[in-house]
N, CA and C atoms of all chains as a GROMACS GRO file, in nm:
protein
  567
    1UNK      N    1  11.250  11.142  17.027
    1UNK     CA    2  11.291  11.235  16.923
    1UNK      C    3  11.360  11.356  16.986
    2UNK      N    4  11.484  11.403  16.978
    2UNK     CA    5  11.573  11.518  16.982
    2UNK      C    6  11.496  11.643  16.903
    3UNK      N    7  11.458  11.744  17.023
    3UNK     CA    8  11.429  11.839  16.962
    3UNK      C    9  11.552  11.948  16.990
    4UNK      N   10  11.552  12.008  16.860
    4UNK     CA   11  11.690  12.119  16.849
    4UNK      C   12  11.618  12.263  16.847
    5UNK      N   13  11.697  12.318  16.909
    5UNK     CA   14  11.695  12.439  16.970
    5UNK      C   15  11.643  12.532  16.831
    6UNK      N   16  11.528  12.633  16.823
    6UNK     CA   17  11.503  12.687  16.775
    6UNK      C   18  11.411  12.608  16.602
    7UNK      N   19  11.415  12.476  16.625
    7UNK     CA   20  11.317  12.373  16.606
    7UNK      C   21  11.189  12.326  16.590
    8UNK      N   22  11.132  12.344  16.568
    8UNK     CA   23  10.970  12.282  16.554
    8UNK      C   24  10.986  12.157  16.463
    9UNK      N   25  10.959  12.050  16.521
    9UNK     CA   26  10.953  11.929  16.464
    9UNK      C   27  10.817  11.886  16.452
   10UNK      N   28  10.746  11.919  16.380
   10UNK     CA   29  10.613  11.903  16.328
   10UNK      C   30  10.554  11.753  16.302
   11UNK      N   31  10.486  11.681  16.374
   11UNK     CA   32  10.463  11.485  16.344
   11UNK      C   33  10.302  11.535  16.228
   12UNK      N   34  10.294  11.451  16.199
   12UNK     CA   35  10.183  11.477  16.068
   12UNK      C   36  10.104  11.374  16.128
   13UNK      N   37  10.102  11.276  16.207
   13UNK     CA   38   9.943  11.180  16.286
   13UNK      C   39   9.920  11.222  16.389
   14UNK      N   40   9.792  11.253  16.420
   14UNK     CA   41   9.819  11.295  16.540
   14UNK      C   42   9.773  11.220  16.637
   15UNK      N   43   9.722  11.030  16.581
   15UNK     CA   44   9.724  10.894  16.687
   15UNK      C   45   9.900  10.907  16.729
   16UNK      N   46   9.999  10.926  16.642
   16UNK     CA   47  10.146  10.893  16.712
   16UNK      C   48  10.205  11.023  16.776
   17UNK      N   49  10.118  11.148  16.712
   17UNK     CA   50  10.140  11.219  16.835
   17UNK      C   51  10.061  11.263  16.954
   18UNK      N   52   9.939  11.190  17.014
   18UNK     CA   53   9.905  11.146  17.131
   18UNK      C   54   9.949  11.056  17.148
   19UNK      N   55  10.030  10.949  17.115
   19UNK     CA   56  10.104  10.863  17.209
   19UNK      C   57  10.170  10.897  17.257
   20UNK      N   58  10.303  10.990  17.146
   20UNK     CA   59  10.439  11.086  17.195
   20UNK      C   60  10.350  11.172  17.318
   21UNK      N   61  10.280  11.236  17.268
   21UNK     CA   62  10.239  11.320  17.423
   21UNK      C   63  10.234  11.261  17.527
   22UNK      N   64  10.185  11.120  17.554
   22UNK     CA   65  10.148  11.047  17.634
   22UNK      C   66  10.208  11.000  17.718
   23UNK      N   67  10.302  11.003  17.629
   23UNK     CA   68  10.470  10.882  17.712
   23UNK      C   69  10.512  11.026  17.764
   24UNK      N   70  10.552  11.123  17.668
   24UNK     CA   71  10.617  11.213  17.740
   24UNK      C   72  10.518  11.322  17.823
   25UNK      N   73  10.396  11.267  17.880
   25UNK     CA   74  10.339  11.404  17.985
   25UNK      C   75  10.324  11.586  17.920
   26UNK      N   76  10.296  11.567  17.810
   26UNK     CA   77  10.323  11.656  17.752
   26UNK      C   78  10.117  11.682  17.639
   27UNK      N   79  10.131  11.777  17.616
   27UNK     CA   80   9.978  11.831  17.550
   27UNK      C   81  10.013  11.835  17.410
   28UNK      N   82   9.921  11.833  17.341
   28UNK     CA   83   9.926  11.860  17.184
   28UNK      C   84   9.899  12.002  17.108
   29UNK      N   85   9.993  12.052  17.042
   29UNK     CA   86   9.968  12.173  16.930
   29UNK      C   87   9.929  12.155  16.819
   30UNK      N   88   9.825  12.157  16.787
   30UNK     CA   89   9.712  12.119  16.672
   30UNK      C   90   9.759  12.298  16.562
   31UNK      N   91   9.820  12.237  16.478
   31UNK     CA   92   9.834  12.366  16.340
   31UNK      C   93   9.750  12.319  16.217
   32UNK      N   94   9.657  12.421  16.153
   32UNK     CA   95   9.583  12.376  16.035
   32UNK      C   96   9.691  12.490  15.987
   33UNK      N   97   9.733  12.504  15.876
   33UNK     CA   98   9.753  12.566  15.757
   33UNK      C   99   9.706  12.588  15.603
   34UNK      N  100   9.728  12.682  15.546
   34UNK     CA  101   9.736  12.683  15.404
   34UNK      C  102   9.816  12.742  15.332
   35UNK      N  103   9.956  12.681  15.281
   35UNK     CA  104  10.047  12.710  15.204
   35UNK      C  105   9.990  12.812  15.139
   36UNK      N  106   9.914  12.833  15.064
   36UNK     CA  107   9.880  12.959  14.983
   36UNK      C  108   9.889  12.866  14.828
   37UNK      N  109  10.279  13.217  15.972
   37UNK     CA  110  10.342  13.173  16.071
   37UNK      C  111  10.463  13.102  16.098
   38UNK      N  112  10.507  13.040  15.988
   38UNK     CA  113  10.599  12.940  15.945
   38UNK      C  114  10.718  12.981  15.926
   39UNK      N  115  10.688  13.090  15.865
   39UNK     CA  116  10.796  13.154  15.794
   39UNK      C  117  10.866  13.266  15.978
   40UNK      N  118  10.757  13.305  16.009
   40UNK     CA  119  10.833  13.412  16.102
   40UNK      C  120  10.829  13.375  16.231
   41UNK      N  121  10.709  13.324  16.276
   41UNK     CA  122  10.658  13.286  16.423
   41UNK      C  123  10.695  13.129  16.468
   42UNK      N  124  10.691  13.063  16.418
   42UNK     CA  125  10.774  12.937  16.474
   42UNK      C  126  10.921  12.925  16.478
   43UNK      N  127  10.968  12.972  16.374
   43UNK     CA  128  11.156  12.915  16.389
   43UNK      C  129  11.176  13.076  16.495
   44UNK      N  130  11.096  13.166  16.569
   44UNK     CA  131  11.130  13.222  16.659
   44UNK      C  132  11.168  13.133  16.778
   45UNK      N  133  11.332  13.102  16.851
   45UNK     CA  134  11.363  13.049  16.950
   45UNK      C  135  11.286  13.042  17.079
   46UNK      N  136  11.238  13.134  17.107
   46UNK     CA  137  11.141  13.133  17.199
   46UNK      C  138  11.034  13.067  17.188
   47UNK      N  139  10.957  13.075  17.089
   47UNK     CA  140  10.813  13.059  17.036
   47UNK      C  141  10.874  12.909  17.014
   48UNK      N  142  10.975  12.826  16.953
   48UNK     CA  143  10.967  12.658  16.933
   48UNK      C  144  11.045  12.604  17.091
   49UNK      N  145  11.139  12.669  17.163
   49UNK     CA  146  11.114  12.606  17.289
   49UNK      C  147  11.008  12.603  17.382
   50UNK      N  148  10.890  12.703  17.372
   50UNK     CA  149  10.795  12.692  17.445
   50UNK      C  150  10.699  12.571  17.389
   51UNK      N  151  10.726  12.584  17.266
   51UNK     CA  152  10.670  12.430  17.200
   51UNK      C  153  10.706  12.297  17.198
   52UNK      N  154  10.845  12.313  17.229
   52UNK     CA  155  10.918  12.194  17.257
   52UNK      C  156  10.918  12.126  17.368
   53UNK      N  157  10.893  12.241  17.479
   53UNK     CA  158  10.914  12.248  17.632
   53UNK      C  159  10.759  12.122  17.670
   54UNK      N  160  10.662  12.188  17.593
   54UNK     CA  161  10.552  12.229  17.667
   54UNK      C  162  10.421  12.117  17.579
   55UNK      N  163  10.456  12.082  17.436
   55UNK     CA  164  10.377  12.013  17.374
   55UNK      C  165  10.434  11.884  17.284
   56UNK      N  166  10.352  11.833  17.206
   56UNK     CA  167  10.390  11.806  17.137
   56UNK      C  168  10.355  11.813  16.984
   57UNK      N  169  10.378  11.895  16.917
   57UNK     CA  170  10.312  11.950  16.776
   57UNK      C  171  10.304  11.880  16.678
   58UNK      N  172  10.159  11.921  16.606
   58UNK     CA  173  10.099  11.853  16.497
   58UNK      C  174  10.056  11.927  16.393
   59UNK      N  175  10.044  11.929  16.239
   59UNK     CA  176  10.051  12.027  16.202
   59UNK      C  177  10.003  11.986  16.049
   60UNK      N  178   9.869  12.025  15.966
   60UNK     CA  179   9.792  11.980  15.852
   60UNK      C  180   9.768  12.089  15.775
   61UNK      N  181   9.824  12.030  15.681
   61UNK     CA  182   9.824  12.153  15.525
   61UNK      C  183   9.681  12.094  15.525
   62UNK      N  184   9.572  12.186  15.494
   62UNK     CA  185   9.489  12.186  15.454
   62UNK      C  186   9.467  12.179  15.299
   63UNK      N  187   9.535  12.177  15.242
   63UNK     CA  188   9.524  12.182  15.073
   63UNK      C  189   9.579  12.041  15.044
   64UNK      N  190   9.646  11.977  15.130
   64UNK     CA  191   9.658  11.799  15.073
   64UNK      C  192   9.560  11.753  15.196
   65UNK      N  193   9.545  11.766  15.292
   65UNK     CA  194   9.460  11.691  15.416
   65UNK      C  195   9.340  11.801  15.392
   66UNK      N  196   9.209  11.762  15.291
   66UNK     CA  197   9.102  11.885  15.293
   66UNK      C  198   9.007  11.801  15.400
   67UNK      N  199   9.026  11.719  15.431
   67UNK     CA  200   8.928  11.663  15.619
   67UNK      C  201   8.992  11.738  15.721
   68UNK      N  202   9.092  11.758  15.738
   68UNK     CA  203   9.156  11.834  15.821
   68UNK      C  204   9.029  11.911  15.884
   69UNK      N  205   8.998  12.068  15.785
   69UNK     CA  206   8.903  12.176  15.843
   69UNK      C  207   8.758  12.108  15.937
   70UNK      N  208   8.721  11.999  15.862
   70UNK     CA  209   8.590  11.927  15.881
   70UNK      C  210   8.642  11.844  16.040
   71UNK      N  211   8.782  11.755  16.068
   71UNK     CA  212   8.796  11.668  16.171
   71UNK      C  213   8.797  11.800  16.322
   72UNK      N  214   8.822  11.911  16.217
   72UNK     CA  215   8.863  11.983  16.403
   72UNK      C  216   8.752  12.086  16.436
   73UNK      N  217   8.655  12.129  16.300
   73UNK     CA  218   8.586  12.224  16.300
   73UNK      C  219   8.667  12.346  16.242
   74UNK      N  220   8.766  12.348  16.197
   74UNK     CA  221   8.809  12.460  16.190
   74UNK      C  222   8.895  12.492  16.023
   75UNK      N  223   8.766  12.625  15.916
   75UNK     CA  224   8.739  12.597  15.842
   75UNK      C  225   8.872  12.747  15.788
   76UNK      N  226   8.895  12.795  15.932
   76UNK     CA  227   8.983  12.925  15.889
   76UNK      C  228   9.115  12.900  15.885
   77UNK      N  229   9.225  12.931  15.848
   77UNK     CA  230   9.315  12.878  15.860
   77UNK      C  231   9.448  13.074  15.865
   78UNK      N  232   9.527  13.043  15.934
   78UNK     CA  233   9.560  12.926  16.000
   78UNK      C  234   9.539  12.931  16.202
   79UNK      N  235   9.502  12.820  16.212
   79UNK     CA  236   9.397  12.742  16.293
   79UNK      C  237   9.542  12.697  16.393
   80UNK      N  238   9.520  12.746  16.522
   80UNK     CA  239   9.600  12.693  16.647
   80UNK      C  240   9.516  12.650  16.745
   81UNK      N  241   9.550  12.468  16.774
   81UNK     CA  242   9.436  12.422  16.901
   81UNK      C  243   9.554  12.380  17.005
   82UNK      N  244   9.513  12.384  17.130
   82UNK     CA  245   9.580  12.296  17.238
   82UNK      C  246   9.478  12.224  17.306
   83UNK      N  247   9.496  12.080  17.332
   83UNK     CA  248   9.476  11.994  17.364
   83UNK      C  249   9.540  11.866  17.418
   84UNK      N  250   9.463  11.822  17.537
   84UNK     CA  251   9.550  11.749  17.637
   84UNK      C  252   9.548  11.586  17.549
   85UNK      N  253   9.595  11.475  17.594
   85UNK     CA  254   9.591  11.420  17.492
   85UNK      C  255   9.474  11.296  17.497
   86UNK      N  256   9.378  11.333  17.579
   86UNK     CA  257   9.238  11.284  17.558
   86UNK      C  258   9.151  11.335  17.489
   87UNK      N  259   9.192  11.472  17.387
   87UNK     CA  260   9.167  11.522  17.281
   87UNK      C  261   9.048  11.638  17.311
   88UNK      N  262   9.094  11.677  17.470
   88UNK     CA  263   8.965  11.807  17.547
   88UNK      C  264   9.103  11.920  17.473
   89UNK      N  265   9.031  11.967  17.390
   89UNK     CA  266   9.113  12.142  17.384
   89UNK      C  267   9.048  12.202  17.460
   90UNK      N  268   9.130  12.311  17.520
   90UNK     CA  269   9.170  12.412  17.583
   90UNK      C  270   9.174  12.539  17.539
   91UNK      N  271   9.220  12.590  17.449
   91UNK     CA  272   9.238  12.670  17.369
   91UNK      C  273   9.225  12.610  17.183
   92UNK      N  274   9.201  12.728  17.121
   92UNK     CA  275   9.238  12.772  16.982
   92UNK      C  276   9.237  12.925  16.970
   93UNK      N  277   9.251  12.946  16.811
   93UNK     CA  278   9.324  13.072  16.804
   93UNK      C  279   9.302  13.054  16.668
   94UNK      N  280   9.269  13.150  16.565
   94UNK     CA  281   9.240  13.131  16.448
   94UNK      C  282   9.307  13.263  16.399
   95UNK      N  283   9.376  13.271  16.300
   95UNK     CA  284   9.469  13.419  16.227
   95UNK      C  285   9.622  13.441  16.272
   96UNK      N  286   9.688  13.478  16.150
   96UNK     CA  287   9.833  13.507  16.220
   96UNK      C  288   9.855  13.551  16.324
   97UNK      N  289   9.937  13.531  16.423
   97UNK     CA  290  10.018  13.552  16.531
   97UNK      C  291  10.133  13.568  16.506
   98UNK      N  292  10.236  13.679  16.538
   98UNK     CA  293  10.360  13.761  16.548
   98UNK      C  294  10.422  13.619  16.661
   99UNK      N  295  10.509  13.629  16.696
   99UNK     CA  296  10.589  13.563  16.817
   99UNK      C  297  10.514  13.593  16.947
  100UNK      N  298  10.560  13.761  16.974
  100UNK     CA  299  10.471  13.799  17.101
  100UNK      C  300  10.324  13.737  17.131
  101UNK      N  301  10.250  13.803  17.023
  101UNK     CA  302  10.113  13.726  17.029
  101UNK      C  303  10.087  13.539  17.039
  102UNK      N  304  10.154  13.471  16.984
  102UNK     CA  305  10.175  13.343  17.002
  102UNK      C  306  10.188  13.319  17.160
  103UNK      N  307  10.324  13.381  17.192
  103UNK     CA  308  10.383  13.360  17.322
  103UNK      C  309  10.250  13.362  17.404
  104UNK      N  310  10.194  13.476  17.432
  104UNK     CA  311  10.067  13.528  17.512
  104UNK      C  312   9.973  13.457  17.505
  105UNK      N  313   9.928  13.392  17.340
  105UNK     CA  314   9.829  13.329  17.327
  105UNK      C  315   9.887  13.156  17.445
  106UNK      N  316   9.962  13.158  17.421
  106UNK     CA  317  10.060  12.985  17.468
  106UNK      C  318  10.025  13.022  17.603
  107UNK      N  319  10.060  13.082  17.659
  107UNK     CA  320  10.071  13.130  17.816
  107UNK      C  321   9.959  13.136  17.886
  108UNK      N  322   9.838  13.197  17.828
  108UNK     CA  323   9.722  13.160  17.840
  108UNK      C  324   9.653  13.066  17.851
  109UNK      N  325   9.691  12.984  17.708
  109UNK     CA  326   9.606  12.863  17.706
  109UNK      C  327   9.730  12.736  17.813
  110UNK      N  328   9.808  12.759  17.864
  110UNK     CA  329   9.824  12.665  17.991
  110UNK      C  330   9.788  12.736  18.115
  111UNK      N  331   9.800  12.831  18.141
  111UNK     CA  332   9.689  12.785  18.247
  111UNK      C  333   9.580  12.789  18.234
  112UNK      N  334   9.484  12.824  18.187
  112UNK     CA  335   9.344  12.777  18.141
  112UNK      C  336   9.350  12.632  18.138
  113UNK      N  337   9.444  12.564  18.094
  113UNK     CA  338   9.460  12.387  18.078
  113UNK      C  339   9.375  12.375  18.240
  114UNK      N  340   9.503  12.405  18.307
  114UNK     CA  341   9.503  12.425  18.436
  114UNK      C  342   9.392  12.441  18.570
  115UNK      N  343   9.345  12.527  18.502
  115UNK     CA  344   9.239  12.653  18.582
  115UNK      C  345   9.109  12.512  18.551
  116UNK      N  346   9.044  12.442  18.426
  116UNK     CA  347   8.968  12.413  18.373
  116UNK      C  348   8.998  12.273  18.415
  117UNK      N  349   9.126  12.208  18.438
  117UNK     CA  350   9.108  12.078  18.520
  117UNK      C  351   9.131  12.068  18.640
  118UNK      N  352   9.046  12.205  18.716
  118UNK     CA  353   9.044  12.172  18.847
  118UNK      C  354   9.187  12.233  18.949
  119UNK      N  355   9.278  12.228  18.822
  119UNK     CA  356   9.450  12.247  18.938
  119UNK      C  357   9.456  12.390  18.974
  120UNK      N  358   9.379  12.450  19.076
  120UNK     CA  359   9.369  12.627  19.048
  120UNK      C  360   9.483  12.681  19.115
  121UNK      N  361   9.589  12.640  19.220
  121UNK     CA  362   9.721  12.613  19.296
  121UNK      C  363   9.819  12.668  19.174
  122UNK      N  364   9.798  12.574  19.055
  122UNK     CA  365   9.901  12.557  18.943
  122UNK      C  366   9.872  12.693  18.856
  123UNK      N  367   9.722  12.659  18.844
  123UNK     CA  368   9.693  12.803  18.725
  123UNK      C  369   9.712  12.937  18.766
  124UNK      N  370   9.701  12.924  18.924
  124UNK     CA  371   9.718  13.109  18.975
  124UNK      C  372   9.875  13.127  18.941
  125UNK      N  373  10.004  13.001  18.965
  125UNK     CA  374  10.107  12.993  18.917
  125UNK      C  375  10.097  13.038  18.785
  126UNK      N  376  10.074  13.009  18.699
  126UNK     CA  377  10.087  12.976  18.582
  126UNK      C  378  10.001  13.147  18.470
  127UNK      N  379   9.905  13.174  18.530
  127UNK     CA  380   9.849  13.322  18.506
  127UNK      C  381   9.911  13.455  18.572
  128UNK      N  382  10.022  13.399  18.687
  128UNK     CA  383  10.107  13.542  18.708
  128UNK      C  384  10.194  13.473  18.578
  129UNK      N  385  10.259  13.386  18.590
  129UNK     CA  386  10.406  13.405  18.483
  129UNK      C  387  10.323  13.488  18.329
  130UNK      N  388  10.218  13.406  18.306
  130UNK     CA  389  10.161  13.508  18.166
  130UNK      C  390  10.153  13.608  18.136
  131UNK      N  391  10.156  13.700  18.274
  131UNK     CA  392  10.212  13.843  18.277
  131UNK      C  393  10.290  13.906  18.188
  132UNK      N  394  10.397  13.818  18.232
  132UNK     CA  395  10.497  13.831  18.156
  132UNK      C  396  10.528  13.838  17.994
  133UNK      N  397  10.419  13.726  17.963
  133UNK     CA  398  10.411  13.718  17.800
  133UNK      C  399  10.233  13.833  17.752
  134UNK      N  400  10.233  13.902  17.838
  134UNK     CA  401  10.037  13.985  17.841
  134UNK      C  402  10.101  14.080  17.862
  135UNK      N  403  10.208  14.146  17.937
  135UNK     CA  404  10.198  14.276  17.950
  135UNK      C  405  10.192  14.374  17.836
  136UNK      N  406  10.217  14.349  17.709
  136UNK     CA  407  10.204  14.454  17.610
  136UNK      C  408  10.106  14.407  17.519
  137UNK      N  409  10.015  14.337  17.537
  137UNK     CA  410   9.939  14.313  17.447
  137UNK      C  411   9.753  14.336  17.536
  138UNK      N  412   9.705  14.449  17.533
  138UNK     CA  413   9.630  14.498  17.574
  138UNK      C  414   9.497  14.382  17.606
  139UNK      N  415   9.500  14.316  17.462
  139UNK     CA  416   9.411  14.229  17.476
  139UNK      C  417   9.372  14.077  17.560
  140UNK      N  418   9.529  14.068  17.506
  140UNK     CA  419   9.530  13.930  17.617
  140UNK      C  420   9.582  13.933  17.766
  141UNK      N  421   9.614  14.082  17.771
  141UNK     CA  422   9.634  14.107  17.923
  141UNK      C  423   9.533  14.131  18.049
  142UNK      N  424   9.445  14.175  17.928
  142UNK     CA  425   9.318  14.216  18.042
  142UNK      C  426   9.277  14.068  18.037
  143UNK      N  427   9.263  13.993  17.935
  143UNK     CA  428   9.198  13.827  17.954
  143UNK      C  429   9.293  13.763  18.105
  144UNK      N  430   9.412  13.789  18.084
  144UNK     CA  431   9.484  13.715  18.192
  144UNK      C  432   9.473  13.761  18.350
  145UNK      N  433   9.409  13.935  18.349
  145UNK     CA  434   9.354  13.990  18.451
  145UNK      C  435   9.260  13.931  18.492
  146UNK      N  436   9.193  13.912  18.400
  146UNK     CA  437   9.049  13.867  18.422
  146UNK      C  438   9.045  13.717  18.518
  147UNK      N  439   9.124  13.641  18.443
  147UNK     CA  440   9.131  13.481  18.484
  147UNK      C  441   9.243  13.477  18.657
  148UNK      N  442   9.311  13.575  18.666
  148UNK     CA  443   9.335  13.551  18.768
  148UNK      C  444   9.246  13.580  18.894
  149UNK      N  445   9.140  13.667  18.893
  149UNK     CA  446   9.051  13.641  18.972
  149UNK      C  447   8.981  13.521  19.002
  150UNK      N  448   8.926  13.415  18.902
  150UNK     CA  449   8.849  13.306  18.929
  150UNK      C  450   8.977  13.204  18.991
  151UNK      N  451   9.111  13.245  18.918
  151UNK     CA  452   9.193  13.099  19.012
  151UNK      C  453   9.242  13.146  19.123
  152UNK      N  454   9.261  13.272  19.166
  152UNK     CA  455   9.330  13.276  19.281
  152UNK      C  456   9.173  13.252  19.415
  153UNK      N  457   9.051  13.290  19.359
  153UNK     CA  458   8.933  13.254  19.417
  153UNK      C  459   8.939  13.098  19.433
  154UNK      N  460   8.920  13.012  19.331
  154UNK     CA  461   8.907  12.904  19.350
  154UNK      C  462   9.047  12.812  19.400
  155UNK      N  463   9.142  12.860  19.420
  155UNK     CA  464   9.251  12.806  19.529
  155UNK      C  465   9.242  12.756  19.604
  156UNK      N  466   9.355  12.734  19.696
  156UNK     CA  467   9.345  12.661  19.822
  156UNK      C  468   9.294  12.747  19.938
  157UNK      N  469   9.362  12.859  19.932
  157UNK     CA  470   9.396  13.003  20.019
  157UNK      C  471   9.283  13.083  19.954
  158UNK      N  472   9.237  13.043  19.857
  158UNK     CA  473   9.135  13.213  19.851
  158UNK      C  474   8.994  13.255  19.866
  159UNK      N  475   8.985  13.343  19.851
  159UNK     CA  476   8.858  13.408  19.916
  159UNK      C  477   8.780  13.478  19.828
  160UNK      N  478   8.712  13.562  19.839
  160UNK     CA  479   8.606  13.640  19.741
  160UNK      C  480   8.696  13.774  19.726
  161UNK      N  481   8.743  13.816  19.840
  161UNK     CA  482   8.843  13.950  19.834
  161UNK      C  483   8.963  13.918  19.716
  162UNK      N  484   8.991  13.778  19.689
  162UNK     CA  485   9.120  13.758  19.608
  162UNK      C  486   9.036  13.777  19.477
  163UNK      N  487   8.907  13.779  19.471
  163UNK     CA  488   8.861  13.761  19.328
  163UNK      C  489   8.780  13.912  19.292
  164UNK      N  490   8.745  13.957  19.328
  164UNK     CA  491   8.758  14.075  19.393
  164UNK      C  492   8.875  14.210  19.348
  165UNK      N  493   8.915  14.169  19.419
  165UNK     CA  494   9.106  14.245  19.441
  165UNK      C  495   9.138  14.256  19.266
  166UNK      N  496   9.119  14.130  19.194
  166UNK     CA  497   9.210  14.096  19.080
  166UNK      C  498   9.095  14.128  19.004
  167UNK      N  499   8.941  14.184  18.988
  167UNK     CA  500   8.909  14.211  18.905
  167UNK      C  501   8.868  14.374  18.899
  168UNK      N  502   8.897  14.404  19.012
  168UNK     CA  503   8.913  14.572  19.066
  168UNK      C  504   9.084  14.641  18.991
  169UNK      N  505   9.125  14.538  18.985
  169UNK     CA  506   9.267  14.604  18.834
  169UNK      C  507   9.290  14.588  18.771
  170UNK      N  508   9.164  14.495  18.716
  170UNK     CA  509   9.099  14.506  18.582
  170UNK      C  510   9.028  14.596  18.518
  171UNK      N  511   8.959  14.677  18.607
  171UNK     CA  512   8.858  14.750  18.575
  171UNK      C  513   8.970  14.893  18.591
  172UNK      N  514   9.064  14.891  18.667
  172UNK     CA  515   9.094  14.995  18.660
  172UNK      C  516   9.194  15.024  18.502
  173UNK      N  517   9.258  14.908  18.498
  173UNK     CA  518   9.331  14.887  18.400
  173UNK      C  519   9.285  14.895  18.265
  174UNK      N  520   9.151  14.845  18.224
  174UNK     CA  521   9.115  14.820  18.074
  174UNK      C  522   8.951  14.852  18.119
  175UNK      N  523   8.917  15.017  18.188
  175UNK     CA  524   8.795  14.952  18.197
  175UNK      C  525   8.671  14.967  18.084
  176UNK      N  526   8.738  14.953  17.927
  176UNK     CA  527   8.637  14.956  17.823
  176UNK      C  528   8.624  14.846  17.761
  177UNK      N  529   8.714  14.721  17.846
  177UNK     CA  530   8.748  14.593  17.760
  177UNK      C  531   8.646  14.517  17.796
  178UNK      N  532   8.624  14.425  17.660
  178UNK     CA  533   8.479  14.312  17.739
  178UNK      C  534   8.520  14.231  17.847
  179UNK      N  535   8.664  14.191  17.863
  179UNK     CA  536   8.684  14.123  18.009
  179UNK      C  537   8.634  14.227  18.137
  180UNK      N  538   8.663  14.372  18.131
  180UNK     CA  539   8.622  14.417  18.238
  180UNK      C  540   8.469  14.438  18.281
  181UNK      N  541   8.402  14.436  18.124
  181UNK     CA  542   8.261  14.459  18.139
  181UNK      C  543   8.196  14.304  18.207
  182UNK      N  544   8.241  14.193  18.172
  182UNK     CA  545   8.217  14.064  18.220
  182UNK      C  546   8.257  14.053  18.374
  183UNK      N  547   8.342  14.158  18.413
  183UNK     CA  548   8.370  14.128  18.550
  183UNK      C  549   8.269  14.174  18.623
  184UNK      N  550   8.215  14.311  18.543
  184UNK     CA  551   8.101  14.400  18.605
  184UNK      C  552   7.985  14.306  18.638
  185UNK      N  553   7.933  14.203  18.566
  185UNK     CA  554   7.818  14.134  18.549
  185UNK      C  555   7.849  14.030  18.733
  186UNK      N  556   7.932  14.044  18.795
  186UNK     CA  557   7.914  13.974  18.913
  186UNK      C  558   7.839  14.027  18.991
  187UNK      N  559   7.730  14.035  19.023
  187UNK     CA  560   7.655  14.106  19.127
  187UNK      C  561   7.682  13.979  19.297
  188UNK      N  562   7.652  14.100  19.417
  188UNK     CA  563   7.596  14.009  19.481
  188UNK      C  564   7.505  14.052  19.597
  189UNK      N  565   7.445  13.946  19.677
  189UNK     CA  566   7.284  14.002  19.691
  189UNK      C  567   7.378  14.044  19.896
   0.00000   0.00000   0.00000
């Protein structure tokens, strides 16, 4: 996945994004929110 | 956060650089609060991807504060799996993102004493050294009072 500059590409699983982390050597940013 | 602190350029290349982000409305995902423990929102974890966090962070964050909070929680990654070489690296650059934020600067004071101690090269004087400008620096902050608690016989 192409990340663009000034970007946050947000994945919503986070089994396919510990894989993505995985392959790419990279850690996970866990965001809870509440729209309001 | 959404609105101001992420589409900050800085704040999504350090995210881009450095993780890979995940991210649960709590008002359609209500397991969310219950799967991570975390019932406040909004809720920032880092975690390696055997699912050991490292950090969280609970309440808005500005950019700066993000940045600092980010900077922190890698080397702590760091410091906490053993790589203390990488984290004494990695807790000077945080400097950089700590110097104006009183709070997380004295934390990053603080932590560079235990990694430049537990290094390859260091000694008790390196841990020592780095918590003696701590104390001089913040000495009403609970990091400096925690440094005080080192006695030795």
């Amino acid at each position: 996945m192409q990340e663009m500059i000034g970007v946050v590409t947000w994945r919503s699983s986070l089994e396919e994004a510990r894989a993505e982390a995985r392959e790419k050597h990279k850690d996970l940013l866990i965001d809870l929110f509440n729209p309001g | 956060m959404g609105a101001n602190t992420y589409p900050d350029p800085r704040v999504s290349r350090f995210i881009n650089e450095h993780t890979v982000p995940v991210q649960f409305n709590v008002n359609e995902d209500v397991g969310a609060p219950f799967r991570f423990h975390a019932h406040w929102t909004p809720a920032v974890m880092w975690q390696d991807v055997e699912g050991n966090e490292y950090r969280r962070s609970f309440g808005s964050l500005n950019p700066d504060q993000f940045l600092a909070e980010f900077a922190l929680a890698r080397a702590l990654r760091f410091y906490h799996g053993g790589q203390f070489d990488r984290s004494v690296e990695l807790f000077e650059q945080a400097l950089e993102h700590t110097i104006h934020d009183p709070l997380r600067h004295a934390e990053n004071l603080y932590w560079i004493g235990p990694a430049k101690y537990e290094s390859s090269t260091g000694t008790l004087d390196d841990l020592m050294a780095a918590w003696r400008k701590l104390q001089e620096s913040y000495p009403d902050s609970d990091w400096a009072r925690r440094s005080l608690q080192l006695k030795f016989e």
